[in-house]
N, C-alpha and C positions, 0 to 999 in steps of 0.2 A: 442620523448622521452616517456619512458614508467616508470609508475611505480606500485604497487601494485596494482593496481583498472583497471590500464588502461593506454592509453594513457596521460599526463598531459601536452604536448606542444610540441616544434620541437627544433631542434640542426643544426648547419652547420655541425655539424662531425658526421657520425658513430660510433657506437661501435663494431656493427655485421658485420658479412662478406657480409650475404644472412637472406634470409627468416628464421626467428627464434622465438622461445621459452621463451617467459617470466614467472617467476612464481616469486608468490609472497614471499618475503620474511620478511617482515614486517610488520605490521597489517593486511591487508588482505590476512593471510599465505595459498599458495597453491592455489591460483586464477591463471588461465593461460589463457594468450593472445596471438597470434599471429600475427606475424607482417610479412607481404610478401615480406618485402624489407629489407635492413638495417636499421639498429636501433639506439638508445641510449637509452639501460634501465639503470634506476638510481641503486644508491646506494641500495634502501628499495626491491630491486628484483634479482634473479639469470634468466641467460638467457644459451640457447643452440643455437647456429646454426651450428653446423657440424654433419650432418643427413646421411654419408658416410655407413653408415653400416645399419640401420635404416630408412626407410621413416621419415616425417615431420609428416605426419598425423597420424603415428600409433604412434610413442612418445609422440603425443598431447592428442590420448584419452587416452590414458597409465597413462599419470599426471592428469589427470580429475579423471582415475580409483582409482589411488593408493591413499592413508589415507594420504595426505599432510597436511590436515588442522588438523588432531589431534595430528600432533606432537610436538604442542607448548610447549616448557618450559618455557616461558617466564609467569614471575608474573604479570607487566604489559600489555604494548603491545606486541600484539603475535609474536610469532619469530619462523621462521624454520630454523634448523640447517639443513647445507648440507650433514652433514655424517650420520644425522638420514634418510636423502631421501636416499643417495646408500645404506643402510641399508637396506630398502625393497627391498623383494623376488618376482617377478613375473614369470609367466609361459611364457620363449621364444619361439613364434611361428616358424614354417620356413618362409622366408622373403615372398615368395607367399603368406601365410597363411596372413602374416599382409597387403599382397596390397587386399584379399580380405575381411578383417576386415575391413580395411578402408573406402572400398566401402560401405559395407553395414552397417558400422554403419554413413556414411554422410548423405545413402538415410533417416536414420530411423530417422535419426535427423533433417531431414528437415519437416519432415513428424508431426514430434512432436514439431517443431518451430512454422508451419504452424497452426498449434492446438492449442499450447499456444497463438498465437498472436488471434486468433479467442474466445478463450475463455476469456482473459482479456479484451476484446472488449463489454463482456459482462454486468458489472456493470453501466456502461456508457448506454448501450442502454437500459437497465432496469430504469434505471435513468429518462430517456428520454422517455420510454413507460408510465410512472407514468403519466409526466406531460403533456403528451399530452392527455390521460384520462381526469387530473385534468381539464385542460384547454376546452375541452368538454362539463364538465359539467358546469363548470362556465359561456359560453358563449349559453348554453342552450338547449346543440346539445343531450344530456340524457335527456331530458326530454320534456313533451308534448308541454308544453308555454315555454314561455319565462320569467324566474321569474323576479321581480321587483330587482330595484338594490336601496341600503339600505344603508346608512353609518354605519361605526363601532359604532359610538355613540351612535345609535339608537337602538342597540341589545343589549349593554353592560348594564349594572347595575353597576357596578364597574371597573376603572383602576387606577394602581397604583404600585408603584414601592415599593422595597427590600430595603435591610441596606449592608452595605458592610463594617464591624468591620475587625480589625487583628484578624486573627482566626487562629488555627494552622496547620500546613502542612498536616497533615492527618484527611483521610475523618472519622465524625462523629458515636461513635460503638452504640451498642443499648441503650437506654435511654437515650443519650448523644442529645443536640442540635446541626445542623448544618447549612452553609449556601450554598447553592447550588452557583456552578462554573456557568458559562457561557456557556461551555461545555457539561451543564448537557440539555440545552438546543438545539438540532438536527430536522432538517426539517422534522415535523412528526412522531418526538420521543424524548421520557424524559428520560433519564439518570440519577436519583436519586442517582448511587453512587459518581458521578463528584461534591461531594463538601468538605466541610474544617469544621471542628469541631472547635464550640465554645468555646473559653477559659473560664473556671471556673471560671471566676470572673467575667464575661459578665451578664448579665439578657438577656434573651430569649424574643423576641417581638410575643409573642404569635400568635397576631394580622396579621402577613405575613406568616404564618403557611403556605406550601403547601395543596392542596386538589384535591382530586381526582377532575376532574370537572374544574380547571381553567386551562387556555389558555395563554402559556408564550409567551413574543414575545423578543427577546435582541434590547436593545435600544438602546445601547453605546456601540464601539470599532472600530476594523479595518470596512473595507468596506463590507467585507467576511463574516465577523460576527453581522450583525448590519441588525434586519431585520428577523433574525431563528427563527421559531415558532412554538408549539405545542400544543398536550391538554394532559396534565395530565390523565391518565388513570388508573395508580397504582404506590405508592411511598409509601418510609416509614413515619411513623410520626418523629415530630419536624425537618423536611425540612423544613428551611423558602426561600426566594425569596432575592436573590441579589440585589445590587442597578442600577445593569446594565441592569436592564429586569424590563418589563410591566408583568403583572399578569391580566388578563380580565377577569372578572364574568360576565356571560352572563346571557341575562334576559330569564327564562325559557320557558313563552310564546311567546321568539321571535326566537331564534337559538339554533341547539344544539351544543354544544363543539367542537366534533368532526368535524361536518360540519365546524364551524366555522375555526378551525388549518387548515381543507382541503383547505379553500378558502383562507386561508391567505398564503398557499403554491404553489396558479396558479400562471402560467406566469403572467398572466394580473394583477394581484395585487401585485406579484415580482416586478415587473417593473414598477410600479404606486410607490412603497415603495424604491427603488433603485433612482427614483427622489425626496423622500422628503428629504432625507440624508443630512445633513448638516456638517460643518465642514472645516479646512482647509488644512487637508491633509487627505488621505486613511488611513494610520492609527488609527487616532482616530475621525471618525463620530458620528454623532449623528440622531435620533427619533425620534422627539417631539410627546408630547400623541395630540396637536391640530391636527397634520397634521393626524397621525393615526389614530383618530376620526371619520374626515373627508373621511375617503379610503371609495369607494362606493365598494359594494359586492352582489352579488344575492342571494339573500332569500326567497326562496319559501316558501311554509306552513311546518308546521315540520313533518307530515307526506312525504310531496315530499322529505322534508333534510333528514327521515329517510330511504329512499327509496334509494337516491341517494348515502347516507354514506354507505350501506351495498352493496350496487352494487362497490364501488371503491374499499371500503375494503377488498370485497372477491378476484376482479384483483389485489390488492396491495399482498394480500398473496399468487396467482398462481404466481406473478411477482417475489417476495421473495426467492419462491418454486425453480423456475426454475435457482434463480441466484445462491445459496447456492447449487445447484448440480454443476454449472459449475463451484463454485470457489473446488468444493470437486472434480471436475473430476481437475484441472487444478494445485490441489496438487498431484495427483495421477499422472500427469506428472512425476513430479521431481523424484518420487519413480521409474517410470518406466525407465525414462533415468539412473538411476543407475543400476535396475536389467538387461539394457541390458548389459550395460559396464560390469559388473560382469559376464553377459552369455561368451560376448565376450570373456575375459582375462581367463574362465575356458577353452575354445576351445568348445564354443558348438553351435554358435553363425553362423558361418560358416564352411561347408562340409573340409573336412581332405582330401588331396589328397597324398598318399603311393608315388608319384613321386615327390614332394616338393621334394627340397635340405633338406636335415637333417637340423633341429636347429639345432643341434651339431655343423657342421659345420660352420654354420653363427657367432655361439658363438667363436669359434676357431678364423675365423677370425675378430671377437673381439676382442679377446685375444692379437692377432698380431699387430691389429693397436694403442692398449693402453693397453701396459704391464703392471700390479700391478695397484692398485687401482689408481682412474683419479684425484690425486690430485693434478695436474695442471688447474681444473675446474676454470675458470675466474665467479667472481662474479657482480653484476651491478655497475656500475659507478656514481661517483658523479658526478652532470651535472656544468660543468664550464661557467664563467660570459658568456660564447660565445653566449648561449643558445638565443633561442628567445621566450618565454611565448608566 
């Protein structure tokens, strides 16, 4: 069974004869899928299988080409009317002309599958080039000795958790108090706009104020989220700190910020912090400041942590560099797979051969097989209790 999006289950019965055409006709208007065998598309989809006059695959990239999705009149959920689709105009090639459109836009498209699946590969292994750096220098493989290992207790000066008041839906505007989300909180980055503005009637706790210089860790929530940590680098004023997050002021003669967030973002301390977790389900764990106290971490002199923070951070920003080109080369996809369907559907896409059959002719016998407009078009079917989810 198909519907809008896709696939959504199986049927004992067909609907379709052969190999056919689904496009979207209800919320996801103008989505087209392909099915090689018979089918049952539902009600929310229009289907084709009589490709008699027509290839399969050149009507497939045809409905890709053509403006389906902007023909919604639908106020709520989008809706394609079918007499807006025969409505559109395209250029009929001769039928050779479309077996060799076909061909070469498959190859091009494999071509550009093969790209996209390589370049979404990319954030993932950037991810993973990070932490194996991190993990490097935590284990002492950047640097000359082997630094000492040091508990969180012993560097901090201060920990201490936020307030979490009903605040209102939107984030805090200028001279307004707010309190930072959880979200605002990312492995290795602060997010200063992810929070919620103080109600007028609230008093401000000065005292949990954000600052450049501390070190958030989330202490409470799901599993996923329990355990995220940063250092503060640049925020607005009147950020305070939530109640679901540690804040660390580190002692100056013993760590700096940064190194600090870095080390609290290696594997080996991931996974040190992933068994102090508490709780009785995934959803909502917990942190305690005894056990995070406790986390041993290598700490060299602050010359070596300044040493070591500028060497990761300069790889952190070629690693950056290099991901934000492949997510700009991998929108530059999507653009391209349309300017070629548009080369294709002008005729420029593939060579003209003077001995094609005339489109004329192919249209004539068009004409012949379906007199006056095809409003005998079968729309998708509602799927009966037969179905099997």
């Amino acid at each position: 069974m198909f519907g809008s999006n896709g696939q959504v289950g199986t049927h004992d019965v067909a609907v379709t004869a052969g190999p056919t055409l689904v496009v979207g006709r209800k919320g996801s208007i103008g989505e087209i899928h392909l099915s090689a065998g018979p089918c049952f598309p539902i009600d929310t989809t229009y289907f084709a299988d009589d490709f008699a006059v027509c290839p399969i695959g050149f009507m497939g990239w045809l409905l890709r080409y053509l403006p389906l999705r902007s023909l919604n009149r639908a106020t709520a959920i989008p809706g394609l009317n079918r007499q807006d689709a025969y409505d559109l105009d395209f250029m009929l090639p001769p039928l050779a002309e479309q077996r060799r459109i076909v061909a070469k836009l498959d190859t091009l498209s494999a071509r550009t599958a093969r790209a996209r699946t390589d370049l979404d590969r990319i954030p993932a292994l950037a991810a993973r080039y990070k932490q194996v750096l991190i993990a490097q220098a935590f284990s002492g493989h950047l640097s000359e000795t082997v630094p000492p290992l040091k508990p969180v207790g012993g560097v901090v000066a201060l920990l201490d958790q936020g307030w979490s008041p009903r605040c209102g839906d939107s984030p805090a505007s200028s001279g307004e108090w707010g309190v930072i989300k959880t979200t605002a909180i990312q492995p290795m980055a602060f997010d200063g706009h992810a929070n919620k503005r103080l109600q007028p009637h609230m008093n401000p706790r000065p005292e949990i104020e954000l600052l450049v210089g501390d070190v958030l860790i989330t202490r409470a929530g799901p599993r996923n989220r329990v355990g995220i940590s940063c250092a503060i680098r640049q925020t607005s004023p009147r950020l305070m700190l939530c109640d679901k997050a540690y804040r660390l002021k580190v002692k100056a003669t013993e760590i700096l910020p940064d190194y600090l967030a870095i080390m609290l973002n290696s594997p080996q301390a991931l996974a040190e912090i992933e068994c102090m977790k508490t709780g009785i389900s995934d959803s909502g764990l917990n942190l305690t400041q005894s056990k995070l106290l406790a986390l041993e971490l290598p700490v060299p002199c602050l010359a070596e942590q300044t040493r070591l923070t500028k060497r990761l951070e300069a790889a952190f920003t070629e690693i950056d560099r290099l991901a934000a080109e492949a997510a700009a080369a991998r929108r530059l996809l999507d653009r391209l797979d349309q300017a070629i369907l548009a080369k294709a559907f002008r005729g420029e896409l593939v060579p003209q051969n003077p001995a094609d059959e005339p489109a004329s002719v192919l249209l004539a016998r068009i004409k012949a097989a379906r007199p006056g407009a095809p409003t005998g078009a079968r729309r998708g079917h509602k799927a009966k209790a037969a179905c099997a989810t």
